[in-house]
N, C-alpha and C positions, 0 to 999 in steps of 0.2 A: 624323814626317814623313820620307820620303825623298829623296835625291840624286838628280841629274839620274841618271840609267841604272839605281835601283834600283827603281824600279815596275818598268820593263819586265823586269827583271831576275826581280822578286818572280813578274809575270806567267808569265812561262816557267819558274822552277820549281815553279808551281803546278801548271800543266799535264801537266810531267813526273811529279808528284803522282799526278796525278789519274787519269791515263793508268794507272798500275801500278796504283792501287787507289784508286775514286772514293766507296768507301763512308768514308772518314777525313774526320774534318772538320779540315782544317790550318788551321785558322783559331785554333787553339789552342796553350797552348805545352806544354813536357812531351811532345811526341812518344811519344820511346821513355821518359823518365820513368814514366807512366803508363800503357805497353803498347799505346801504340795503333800504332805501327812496331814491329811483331817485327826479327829478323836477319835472313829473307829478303827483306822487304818494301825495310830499309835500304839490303841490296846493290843492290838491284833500280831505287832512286831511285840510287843511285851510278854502278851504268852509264849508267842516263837520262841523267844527268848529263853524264859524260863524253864518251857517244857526242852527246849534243844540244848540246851548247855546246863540246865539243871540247879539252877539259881532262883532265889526269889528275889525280884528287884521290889523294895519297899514303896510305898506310895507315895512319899515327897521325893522319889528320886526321878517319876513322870514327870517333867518338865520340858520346857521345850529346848532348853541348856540343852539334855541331855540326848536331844533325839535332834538334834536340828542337823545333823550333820553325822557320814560314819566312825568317822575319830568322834565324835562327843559320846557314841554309843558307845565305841571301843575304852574311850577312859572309866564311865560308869557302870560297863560292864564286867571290868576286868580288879574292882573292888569286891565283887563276888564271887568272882570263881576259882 
């Protein structure tokens, strides 16, 4: 179950998702675990990121922890904003 702001939260980095590359089914966990986020794919939800919700995610927080999965993005992203 999620907190009051993390749907909507889930909601819009999906989108951000989906937008760079809607053939991924992020509905899964394992992201880059399992190859399905390359490196350029990662960077590319990183600026989404940052330029859509207006955060700078620092560069030891690129890990694949933090992208392997939408909850792993929802937790590291919700440190910054």
């Amino acid at each position: 179950m999620y907190r009051v702001g993390e749907l909507q939260m889930k909601e819009k980095i999906l989108q951000i998702c989906k937008n760079i590359d809607d053939t991924i089914d992020y509905s899964v966990d394992g992201l880059v675990d399992n190859g399905l986020l390359d490196s350029v794919t990662l960077i590319e939800i990183v600026s989404g990121l940052e330029d859509t919700l207006k955060i700078s995610i620092p560069y030891e927080e690129i890990s694949p922890e933090n992208f392997n999965s939408i909850d792993a993005m929802i937790k590291m992203v919700t440190r910054y904003v």
